[in-house]
C-alpha positions in Angstrom: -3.5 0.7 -3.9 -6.3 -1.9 -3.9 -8.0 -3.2 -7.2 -11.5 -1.6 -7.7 -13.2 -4.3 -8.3 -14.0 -7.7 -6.1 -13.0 -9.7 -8.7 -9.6 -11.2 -10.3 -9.1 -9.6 -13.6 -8.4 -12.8 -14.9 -12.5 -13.7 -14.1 -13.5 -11.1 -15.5 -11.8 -11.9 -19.1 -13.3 -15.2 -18.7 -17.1 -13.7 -18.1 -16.2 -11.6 -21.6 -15.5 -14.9 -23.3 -18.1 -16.9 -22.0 -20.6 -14.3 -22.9 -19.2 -13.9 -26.6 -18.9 -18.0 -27.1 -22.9 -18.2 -25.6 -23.7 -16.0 -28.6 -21.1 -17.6 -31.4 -21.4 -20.8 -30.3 -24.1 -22.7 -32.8 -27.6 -23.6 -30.6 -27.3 -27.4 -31.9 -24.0 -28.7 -30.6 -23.2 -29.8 -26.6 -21.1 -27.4 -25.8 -23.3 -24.4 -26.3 -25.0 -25.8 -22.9 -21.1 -26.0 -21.2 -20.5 -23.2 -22.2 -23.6 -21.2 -21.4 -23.7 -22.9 -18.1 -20.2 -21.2 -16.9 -21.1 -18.2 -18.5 -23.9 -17.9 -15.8 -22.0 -19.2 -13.0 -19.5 -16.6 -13.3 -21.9 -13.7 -14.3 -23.6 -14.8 -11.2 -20.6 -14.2 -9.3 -20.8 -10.5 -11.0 -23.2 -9.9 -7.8 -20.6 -9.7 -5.4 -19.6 -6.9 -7.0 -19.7 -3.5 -4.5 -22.3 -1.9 -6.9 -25.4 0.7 -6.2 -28.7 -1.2 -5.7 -29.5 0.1 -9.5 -26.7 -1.7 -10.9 -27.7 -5.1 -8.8 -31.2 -4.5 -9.9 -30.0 -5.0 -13.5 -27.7 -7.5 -13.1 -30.6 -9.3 -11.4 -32.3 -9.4 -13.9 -29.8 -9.9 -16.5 -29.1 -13.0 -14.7 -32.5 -14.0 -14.1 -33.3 -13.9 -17.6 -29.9 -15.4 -19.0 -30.9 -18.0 -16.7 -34.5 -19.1 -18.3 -32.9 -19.3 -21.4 -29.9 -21.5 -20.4 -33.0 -24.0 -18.6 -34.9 -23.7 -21.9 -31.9 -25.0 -23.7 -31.0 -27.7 -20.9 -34.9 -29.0 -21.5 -35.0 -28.7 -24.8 -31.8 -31.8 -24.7 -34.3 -34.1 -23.4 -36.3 -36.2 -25.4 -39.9 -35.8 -24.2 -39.3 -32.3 -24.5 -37.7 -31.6 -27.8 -40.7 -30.7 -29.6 -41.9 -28.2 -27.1 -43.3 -25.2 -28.6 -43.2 -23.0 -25.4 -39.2 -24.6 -25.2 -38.2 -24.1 -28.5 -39.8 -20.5 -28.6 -38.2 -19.0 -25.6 -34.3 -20.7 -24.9 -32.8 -18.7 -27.5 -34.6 -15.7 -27.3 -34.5 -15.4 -23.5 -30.5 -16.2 -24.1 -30.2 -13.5 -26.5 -31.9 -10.8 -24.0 -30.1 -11.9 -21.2 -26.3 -11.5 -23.2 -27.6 -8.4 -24.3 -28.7 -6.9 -20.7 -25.1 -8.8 -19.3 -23.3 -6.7 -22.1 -25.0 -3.7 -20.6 -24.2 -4.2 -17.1 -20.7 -4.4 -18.3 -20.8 -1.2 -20.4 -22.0 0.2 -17.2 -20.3 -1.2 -15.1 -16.7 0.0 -17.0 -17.8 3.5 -17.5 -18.4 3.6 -13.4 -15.0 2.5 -13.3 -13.4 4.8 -15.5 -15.3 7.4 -13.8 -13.9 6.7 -11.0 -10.4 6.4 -11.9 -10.4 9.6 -13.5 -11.9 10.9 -10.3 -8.9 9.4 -8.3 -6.3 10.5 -10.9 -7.8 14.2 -9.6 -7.3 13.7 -6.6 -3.8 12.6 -7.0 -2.8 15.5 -9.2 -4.2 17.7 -6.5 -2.4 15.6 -3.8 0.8 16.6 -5.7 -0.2 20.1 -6.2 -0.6 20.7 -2.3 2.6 18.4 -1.4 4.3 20.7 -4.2 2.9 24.1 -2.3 3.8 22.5 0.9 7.2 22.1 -0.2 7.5 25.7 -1.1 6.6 26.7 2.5 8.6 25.1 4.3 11.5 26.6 1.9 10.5 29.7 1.3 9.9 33.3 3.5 6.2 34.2 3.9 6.6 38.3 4.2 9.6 38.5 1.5 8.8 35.5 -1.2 13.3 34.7 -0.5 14.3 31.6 0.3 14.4 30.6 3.8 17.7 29.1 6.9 16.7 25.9 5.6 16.8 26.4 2.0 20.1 27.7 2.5 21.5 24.5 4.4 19.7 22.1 1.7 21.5 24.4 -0.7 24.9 23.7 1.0 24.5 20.1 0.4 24.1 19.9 -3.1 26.6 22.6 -3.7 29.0 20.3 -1.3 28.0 17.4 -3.9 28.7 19.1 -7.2 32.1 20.8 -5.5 30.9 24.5 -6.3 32.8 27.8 -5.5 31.8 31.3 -4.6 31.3 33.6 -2.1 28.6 34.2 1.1 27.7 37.4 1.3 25.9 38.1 5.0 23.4 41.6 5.1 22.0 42.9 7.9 20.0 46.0 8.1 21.6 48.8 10.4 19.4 50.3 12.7 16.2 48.5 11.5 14.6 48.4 15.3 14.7 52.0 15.3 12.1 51.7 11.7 10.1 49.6 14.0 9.5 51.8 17.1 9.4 55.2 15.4 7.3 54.1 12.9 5.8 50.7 12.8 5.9 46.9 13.2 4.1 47.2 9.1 7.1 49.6 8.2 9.4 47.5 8.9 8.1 44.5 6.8 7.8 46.7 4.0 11.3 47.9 4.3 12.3 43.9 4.6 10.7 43.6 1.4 11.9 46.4 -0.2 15.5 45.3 1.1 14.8 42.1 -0.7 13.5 43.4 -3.9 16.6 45.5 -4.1 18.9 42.0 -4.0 17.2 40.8 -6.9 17.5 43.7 -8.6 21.2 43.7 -8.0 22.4 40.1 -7.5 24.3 38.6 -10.6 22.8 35.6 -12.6 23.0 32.8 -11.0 23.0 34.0 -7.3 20.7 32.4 -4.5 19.1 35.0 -2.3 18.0 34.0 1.2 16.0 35.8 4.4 17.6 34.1 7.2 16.4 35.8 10.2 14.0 39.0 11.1 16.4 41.8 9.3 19.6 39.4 8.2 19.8 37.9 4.4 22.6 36.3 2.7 23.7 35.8 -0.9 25.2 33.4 -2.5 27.1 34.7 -5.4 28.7 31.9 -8.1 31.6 33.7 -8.7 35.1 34.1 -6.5 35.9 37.1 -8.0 36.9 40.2 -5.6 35.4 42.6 -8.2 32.5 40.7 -8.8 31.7 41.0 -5.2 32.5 44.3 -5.1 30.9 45.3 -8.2 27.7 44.0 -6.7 28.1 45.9 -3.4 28.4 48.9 -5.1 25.1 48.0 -7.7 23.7 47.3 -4.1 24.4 50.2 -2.2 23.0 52.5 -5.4 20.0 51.0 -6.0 18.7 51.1 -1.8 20.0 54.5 -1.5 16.2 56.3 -1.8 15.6 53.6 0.9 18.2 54.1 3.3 17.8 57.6 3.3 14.0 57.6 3.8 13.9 54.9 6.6 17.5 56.2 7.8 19.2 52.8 7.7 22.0 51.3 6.6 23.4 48.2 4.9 26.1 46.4 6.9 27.9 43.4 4.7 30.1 40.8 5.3 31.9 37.9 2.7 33.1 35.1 3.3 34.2 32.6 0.2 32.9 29.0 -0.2 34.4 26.2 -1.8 34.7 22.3 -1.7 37.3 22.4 1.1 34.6 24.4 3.7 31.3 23.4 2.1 30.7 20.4 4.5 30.8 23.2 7.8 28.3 25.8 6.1 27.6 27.1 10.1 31.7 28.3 9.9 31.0 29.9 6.8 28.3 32.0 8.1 30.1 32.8 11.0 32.8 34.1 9.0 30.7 36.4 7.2 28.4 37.1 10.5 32.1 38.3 11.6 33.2 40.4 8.8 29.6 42.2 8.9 29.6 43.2 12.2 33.0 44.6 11.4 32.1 46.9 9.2 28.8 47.8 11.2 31.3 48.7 13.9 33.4 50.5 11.6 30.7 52.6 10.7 29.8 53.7 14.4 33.0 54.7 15.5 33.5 56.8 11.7 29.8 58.5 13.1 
């Protein structure tokens, strides 16, 4: 990001020094007037700062005045003019104004610039906020609040890093166009998210829940254990009971175990599972 200000930071340490030495430095010896003479160069310099026409109008001014003073000292070196009164009355006193209005135009000049660094801070933080939010979109399901396919996938990859084990576990909702044509298109998102409530309800610590297409969800459960999985099922089958039988539907499941051997091909896994589901969904027809 570019520097806020025109000017090295290194010139304007040396404007900060020249401005204290024009004040400490004694009004008698030679190098008050080298020293006051840079001091003005570089607060001169100052005005190429990218300030409001306020700012300029005091730096003017500062400088204008700053200047008098530092002529009033180079006149009062020479002879002739040594014993001015008008000389003698006005170098210092014009040099004193104009390091006082220069110290202004600093203090002004820094508070501007913190104002606007905090200013750009907020809008960073708020950068991150929505880059954050975006970041949860494109991962999550709008209707159900589940992850999404492509949280899933990500998921597979650092589960294929860390060498995990477990088993896929691929839902589909039985009969779930008929919810949509007898009763509506709104039904039938409010039974998705009642589906997914239920798999939170039920899904052992440490499971990933995901929506991965209009009525088809998958969860990962962290465990390999055949009576883990089928404690679950069970948990699942009770808790969704009320809302199979009021939107008569069904749950159709299939499993399919994960581990670092089949991790890298996550599309076999779900095919697997895919498979075993639509087993049992067929298992269920002919029994009806």
């Amino acid at each position: 990001m570019n520097t806020l200000s025109q000017l090295p930071p290194r010139l304007i340490v040396f404007v900060c020094i020249g401005v204290l030495l024009s004040a400490l430095v004694p009004a008698n010896g030679q190098l008050d007037i080298v020293v006051s003479i840079m001091t003005l160069v570089l607060i001169i310099m100052l005005l190429r700062e990218d300030v409001d026409k306020n700012m300029r109008s005091w730096l003017m001014l500062a400088t204008g005045t700053y200047s008098i003073g530092v002529l009033a000292d180079i006149l009062d070196e020479v002879p002739e003019l040594d014993s001015h009164w008008l000389i003698n009355s006005i170098d210092n006193i014009f040099m004193h104004i104009g390091v006082f209005l220069i110290c202004f135009c600093f203090i002004k000049m820094m508070t501007s610039r913190r104002s606007l660094i905090n200013e750009l801070n907020n809008q960073i933080d708020i950068a991150h906020q929505l880059e954050a939010e975006l970041s949860r979109l494109v991962l999550e399901d709008d209707l159900t609040g589940l992850q999404n396919r492509r949280a899933l996938f990500r998921h597979f990859d650092e589960m294929a890093f860390s060498h995990e084990r477990g088993v896929l576990a691929y839902i589909d909702i039985d009969n779930f166009k008929q919810v949509n044509d007898t009763f509506s298109h709104a039904c039938g998102d409010a039974l998705l998210v009642k589906i997914a409530q239920h798999l939170r309800d039920t899904a052992p610590a440490g499971s990933q829940i995901y929506r991965i297409g209009g009525d088809e969800f998958v969860l990962l459960l962290p465990s390999e254990d055949t009576e883990n999985s089928q404690a679950w099922l069970s948990a699942l089958y009770d808790a969704s009971e009320t809302t199979r039988d009021y939107y008569q539907i069904d749950l159709s499941v299939g499993l399919s175990p994960y581990y670092p051997g089949n991790l890298s091909d996550p599309d076999a896994i779900l095919v697997k599972a895919d498979k075993a589901m639509y087993k049992e969904k067929m298992a269920k027809k002919d029994e009806n």
